[in-house]
C-alpha positions as a LaTeX table, in Angstrom:
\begin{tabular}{lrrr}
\hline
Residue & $x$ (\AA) & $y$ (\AA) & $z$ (\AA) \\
\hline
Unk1 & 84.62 & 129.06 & 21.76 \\
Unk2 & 81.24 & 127.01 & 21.54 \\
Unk3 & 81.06 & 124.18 & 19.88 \\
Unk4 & 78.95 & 123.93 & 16.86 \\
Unk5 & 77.75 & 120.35 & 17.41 \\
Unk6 & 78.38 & 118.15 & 20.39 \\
Unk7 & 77.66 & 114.39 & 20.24 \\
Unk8 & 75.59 & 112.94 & 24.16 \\
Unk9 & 75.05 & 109.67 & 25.43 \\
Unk10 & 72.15 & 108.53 & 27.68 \\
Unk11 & 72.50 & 105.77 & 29.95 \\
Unk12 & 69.64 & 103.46 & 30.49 \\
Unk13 & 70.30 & 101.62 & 34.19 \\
Unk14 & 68.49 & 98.98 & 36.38 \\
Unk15 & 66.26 & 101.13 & 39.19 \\
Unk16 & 66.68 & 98.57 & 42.08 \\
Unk17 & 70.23 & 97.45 & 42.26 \\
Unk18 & 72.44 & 97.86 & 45.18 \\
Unk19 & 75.23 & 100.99 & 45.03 \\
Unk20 & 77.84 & 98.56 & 44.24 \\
Unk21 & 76.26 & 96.94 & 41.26 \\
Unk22 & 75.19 & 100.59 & 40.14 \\
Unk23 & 78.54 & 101.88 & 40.59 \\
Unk24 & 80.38 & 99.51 & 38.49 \\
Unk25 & 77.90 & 99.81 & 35.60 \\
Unk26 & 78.08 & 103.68 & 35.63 \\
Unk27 & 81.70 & 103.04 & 35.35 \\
Unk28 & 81.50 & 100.74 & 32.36 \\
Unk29 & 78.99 & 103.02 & 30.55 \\
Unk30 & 81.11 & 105.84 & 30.72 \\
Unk31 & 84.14 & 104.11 & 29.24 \\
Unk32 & 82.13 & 103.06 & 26.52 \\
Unk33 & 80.69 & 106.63 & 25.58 \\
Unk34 & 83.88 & 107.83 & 25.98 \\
Unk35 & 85.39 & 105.06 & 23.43 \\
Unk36 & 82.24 & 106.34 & 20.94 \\
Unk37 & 83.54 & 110.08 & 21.08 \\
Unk38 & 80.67 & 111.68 & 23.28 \\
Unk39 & 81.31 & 114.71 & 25.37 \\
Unk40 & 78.52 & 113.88 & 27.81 \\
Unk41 & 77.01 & 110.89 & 30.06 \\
Unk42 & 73.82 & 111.70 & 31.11 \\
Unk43 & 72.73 & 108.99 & 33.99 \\
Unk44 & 69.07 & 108.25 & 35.01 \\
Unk45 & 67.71 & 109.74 & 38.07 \\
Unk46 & 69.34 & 108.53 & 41.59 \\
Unk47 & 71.59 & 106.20 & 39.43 \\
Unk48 & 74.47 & 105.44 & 41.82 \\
Unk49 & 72.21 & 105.26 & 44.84 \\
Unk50 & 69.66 & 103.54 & 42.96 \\
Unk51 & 65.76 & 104.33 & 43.57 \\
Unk52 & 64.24 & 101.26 & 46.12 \\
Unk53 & 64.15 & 103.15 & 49.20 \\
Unk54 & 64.55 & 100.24 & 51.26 \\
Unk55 & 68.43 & 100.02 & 50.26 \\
Unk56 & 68.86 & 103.62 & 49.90 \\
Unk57 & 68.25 & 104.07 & 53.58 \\
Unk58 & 70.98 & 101.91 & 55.01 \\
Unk59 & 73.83 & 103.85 & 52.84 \\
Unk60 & 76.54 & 106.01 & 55.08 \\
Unk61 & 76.49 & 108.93 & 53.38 \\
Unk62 & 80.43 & 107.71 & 53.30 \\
Unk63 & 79.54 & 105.11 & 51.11 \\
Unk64 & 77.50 & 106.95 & 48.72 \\
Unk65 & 80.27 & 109.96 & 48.29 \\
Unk66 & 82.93 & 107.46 & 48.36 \\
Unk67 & 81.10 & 106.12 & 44.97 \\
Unk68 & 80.80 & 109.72 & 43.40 \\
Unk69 & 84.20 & 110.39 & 43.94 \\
Unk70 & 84.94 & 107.32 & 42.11 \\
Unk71 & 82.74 & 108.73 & 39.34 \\
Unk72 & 84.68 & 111.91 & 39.38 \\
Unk73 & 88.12 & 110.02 & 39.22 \\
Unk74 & 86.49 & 108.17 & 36.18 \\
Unk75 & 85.22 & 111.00 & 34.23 \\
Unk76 & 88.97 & 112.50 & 34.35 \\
Unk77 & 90.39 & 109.47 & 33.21 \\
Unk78 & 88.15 & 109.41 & 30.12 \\
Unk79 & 88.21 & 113.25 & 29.79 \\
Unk80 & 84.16 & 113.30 & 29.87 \\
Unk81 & 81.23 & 115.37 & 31.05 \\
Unk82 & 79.20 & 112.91 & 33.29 \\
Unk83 & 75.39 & 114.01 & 34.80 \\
Unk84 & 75.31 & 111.26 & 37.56 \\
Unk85 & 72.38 & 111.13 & 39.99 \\
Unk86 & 72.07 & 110.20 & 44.23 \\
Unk87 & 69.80 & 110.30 & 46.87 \\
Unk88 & 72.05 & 111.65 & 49.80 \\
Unk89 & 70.76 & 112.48 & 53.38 \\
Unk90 & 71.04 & 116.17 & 54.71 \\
Unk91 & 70.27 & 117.67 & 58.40 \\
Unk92 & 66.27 & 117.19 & 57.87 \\
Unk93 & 66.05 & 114.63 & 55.24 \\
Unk94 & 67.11 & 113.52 & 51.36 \\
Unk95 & 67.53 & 115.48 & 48.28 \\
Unk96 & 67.26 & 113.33 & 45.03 \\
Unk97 & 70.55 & 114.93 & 43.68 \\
Unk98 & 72.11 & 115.79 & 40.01 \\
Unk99 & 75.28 & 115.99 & 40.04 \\
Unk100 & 77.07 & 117.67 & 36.86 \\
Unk101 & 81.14 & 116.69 & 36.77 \\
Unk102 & 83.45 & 118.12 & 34.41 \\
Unk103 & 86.57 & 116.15 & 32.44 \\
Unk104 & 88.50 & 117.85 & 34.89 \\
Unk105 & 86.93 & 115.27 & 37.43 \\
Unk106 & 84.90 & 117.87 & 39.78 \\
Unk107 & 81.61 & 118.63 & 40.80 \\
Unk108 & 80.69 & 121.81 & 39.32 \\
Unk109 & 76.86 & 122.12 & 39.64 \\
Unk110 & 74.32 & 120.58 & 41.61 \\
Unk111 & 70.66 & 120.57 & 41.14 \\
Unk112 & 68.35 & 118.87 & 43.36 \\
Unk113 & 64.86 & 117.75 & 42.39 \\
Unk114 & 62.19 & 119.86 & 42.72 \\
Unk115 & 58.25 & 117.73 & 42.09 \\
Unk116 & 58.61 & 114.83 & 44.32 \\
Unk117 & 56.86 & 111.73 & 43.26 \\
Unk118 & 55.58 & 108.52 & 44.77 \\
Unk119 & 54.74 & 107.82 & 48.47 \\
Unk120 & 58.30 & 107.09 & 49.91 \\
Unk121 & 59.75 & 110.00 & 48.26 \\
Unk122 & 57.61 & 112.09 & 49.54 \\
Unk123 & 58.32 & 111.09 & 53.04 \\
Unk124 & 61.72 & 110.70 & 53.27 \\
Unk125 & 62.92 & 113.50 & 51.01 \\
Unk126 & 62.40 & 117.37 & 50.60 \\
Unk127 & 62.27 & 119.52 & 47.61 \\
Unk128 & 64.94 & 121.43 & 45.34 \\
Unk129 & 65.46 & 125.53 & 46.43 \\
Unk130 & 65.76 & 126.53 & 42.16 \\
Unk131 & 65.72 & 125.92 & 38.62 \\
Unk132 & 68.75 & 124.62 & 36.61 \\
Unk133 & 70.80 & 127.10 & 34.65 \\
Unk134 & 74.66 & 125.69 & 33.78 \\
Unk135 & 76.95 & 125.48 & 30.89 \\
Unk136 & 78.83 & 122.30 & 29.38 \\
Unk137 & 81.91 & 123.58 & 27.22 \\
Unk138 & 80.21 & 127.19 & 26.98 \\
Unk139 & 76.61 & 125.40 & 25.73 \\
Unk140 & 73.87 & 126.69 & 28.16 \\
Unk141 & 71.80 & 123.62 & 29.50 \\
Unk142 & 69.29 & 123.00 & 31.73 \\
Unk143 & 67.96 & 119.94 & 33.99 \\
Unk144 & 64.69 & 118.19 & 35.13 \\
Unk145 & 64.58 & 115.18 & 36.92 \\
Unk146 & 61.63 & 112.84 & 36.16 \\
Unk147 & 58.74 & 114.33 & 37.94 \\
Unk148 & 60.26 & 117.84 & 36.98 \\
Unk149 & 59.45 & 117.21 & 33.71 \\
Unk150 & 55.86 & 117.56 & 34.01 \\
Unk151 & 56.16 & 121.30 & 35.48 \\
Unk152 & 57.07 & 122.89 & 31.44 \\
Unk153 & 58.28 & 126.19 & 33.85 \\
Unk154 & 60.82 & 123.96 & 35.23 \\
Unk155 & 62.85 & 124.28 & 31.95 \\
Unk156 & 60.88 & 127.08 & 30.12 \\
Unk157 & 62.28 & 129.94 & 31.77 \\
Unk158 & 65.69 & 128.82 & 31.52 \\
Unk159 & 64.79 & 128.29 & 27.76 \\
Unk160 & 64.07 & 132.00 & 27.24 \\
Unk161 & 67.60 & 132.54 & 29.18 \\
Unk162 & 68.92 & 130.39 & 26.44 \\
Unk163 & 69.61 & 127.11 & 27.79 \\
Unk164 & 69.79 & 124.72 & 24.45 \\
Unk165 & 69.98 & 121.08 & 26.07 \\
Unk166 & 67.33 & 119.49 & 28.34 \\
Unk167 & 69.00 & 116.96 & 30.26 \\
Unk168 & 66.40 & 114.90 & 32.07 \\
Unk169 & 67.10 & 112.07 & 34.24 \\
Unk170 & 64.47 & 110.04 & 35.09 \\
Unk171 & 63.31 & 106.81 & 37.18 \\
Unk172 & 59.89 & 106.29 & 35.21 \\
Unk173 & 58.61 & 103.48 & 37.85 \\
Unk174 & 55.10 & 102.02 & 38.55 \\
Unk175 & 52.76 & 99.25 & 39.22 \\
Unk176 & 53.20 & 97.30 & 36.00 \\
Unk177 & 49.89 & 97.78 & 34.66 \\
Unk178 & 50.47 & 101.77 & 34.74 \\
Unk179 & 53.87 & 101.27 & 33.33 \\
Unk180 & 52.23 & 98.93 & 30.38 \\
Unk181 & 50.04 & 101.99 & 29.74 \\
Unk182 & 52.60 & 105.00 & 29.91 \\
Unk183 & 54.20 & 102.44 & 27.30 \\
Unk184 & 51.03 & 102.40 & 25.19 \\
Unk185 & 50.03 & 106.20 & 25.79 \\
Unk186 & 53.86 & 107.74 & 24.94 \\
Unk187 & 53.39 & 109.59 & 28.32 \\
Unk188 & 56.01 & 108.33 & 30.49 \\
Unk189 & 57.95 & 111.22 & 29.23 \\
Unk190 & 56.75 & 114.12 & 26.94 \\
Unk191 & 59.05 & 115.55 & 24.51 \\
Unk192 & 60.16 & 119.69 & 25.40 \\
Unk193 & 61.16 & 120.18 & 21.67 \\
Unk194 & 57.44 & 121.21 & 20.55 \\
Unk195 & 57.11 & 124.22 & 23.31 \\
Unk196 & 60.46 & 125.27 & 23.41 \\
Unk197 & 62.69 & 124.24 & 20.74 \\
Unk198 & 65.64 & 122.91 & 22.65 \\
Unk199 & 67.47 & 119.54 & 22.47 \\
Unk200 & 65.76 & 116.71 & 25.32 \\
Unk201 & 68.03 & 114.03 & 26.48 \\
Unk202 & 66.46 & 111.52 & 29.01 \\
Unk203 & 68.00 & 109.09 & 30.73 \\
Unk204 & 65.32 & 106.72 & 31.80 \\
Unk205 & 65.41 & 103.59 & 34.20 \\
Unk206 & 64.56 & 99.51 & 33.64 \\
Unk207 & 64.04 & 96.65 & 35.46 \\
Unk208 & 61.47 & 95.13 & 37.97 \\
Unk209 & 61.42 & 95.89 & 41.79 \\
Unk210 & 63.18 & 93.13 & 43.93 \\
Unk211 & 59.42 & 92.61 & 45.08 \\
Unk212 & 58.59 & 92.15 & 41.62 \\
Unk213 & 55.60 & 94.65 & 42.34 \\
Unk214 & 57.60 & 97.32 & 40.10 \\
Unk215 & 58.32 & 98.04 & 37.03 \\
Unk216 & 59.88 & 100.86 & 34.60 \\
Unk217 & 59.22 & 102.23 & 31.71 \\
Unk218 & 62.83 & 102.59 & 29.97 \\
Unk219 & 62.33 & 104.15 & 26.37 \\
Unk220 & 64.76 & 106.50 & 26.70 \\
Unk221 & 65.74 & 109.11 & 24.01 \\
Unk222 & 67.48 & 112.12 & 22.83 \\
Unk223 & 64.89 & 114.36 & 20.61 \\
Unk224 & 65.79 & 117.06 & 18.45 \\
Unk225 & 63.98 & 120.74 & 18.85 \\
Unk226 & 61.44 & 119.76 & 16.74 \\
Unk227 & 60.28 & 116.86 & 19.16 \\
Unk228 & 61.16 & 114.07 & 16.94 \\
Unk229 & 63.68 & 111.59 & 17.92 \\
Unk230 & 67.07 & 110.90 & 17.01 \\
Unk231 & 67.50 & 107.98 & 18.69 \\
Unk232 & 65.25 & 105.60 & 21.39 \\
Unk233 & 66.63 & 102.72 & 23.59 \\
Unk234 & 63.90 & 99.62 & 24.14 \\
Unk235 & 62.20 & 99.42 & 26.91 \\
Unk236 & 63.53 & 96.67 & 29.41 \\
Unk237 & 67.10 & 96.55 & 28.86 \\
Unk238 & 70.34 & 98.35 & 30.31 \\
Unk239 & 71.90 & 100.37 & 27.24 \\
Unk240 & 73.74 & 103.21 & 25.67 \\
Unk241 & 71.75 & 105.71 & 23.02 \\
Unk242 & 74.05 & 108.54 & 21.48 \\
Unk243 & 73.81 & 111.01 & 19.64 \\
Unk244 & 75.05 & 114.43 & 17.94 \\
Unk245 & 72.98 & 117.61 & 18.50 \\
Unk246 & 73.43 & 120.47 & 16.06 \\
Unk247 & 73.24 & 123.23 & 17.96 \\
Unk248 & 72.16 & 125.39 & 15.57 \\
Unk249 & 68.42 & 123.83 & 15.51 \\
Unk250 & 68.34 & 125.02 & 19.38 \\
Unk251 & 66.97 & 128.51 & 19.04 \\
Unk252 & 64.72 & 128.15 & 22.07 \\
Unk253 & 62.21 & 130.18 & 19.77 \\
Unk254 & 59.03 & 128.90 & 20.73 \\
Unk255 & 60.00 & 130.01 & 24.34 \\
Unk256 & 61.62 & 133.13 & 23.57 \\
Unk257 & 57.96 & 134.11 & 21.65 \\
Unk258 & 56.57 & 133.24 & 24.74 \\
Unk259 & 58.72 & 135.33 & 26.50 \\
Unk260 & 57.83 & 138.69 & 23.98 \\
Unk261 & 54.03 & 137.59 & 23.81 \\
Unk262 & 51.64 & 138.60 & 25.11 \\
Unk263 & 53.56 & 141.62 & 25.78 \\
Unk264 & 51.78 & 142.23 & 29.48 \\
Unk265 & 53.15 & 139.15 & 30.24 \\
Unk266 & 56.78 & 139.88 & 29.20 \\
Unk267 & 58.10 & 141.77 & 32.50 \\
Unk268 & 56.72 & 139.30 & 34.57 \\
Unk269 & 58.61 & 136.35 & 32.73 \\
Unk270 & 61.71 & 138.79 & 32.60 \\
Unk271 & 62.02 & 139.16 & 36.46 \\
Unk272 & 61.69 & 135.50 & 37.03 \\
Unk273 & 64.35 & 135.04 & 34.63 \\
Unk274 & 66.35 & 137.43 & 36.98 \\
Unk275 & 65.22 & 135.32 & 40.38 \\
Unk276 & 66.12 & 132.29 & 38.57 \\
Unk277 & 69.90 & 133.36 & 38.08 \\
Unk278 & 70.08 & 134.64 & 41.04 \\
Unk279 & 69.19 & 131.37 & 42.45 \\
Unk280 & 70.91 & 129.24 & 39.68 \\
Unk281 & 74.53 & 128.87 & 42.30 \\
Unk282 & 72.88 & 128.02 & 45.36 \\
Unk283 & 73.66 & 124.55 & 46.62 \\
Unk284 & 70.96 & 122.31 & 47.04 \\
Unk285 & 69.91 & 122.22 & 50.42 \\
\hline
\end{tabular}
């Protein structure tokens, strides 16, 4: 039966660490929103893997699985939902991977991003094949990751399928005078509540580059359907934000009426609703 309410954390982690610094934190963090009562750890984008390309590209791809199954065993141990992100070489080149792990300690869905963003991304890694459409204890959720999060479609249309919970990892880094801005402007990322009524969890990055050229933005928060937030983390320091959603206030309405109006538009929007569970199984690739 589906829960009524169901309480999430968001982990806010340190963008340019090495695996085995970013391994133990995730670790910690999840004990400790396990010890708070959540039913979810949502990690920021490329979290075990980190996001500095120049140590991502010297892991084995042993290495880096070798730390998600660690993850896995974790999340079992504590009886936890865990969205945990890497950056994990394929035949051609990376995908900038979600991975969504059950308290039975398995992979169950993967979702790989789609918007690249930032000049070594784009070079070394290659675009997701679909749109995120997956259930945590029988609550339909969705996922962006950072960039994603700027393309509303990318969660829309699983909104008018129904999907209540955003879950948006994110690595929010810059130069530091355009992260000082996002900071100023509230645009590092935009709240989903106002177009489609659905919960938004981000879990954003902190922390200077080791060249001390970058920076993030951290500031990450869970926001209720309305857009307003029930709860913010600061913006330069490694924490835990929590909180309980009433599911209830997810009625994905705004998108739904988007869906049914204007009414030329509605079969159009229905049969991409189709392709997109159609697609919503395929492994990343």
């Amino acid at each position: 039966m589906k829960s009524k309410t169901i309480q999430v954390s968001c982990a806010q982690m340190h963008w340019g660490k090495k695996l085995e610094y970013n391994l133990a934190k995730t670790v910690e963090f999840i004990k400790e929103a396990a010890k708070t009562g959540s039913r979810v750890i949502c990690f920021p984008e490329a979290n075990l893997t980190g996001f500095y390309f120049p140590y991502v590209l010297k892991y084995s791809i042993e290495s880096v699985i070798s730390a998600l199954d660690e993850v896995c065993s974790v999340a079992k141990t504590y009886d936890i939902w865990a969205i945990v992100g890497t950056i994990q070489k394929t035949r051609n080149k990376f995908l900038n991977l979600a991975h969504i792990i059950s308290p039975d300690g398995k992979i169950v869905y993967e979702y790989a991003k789609i918007h690249l963003a930032g000049n070594e991304e784009k070079k070394y890694c290659c675009g997701g094949n679909k749109l995120a459409l997956f259930e945590i204890d029988g609550i339909c959720c969705t996922m962006a990751i950072c960039r994603d999060g700027r393309h509303p479609e990318v969660y829309r249309i699983p909104a008018m399928a129904g999907a209540q919970i955003l879950f948006h990892p994110s690595c929010s880094f810059d130069k530091i005078e355009t992260v000082v801005w996002k900071r100023t402007s509230g645009r590092a990322q935009l709240p989903a509540g106002p177009t489609t009524r659905i919960f938004h969890c981000v879990a954003n990055t902190v922390g200077q580059s080791p060249d001390g050229l970058y920076t993030s933005s951290g500031a990450s928060f869970i926001r209720d359907p309305s857009g307003l937030p029930l709860i913010e983390a600061s913006p330069y320091q490694e924490e835990l934000i929590t909180a309980v959603l009433n599911l209830k206030k997810a009625d994905c309405s705004f998108a739904i009426d988007s869906l049914n109006e204007p009414s030329f538009l509605k079969p159009y929007w229905e049969q991409m609703i189709l392709e997109m569970k159609k697609r919503a199984n395929l492994k990343p690739e």
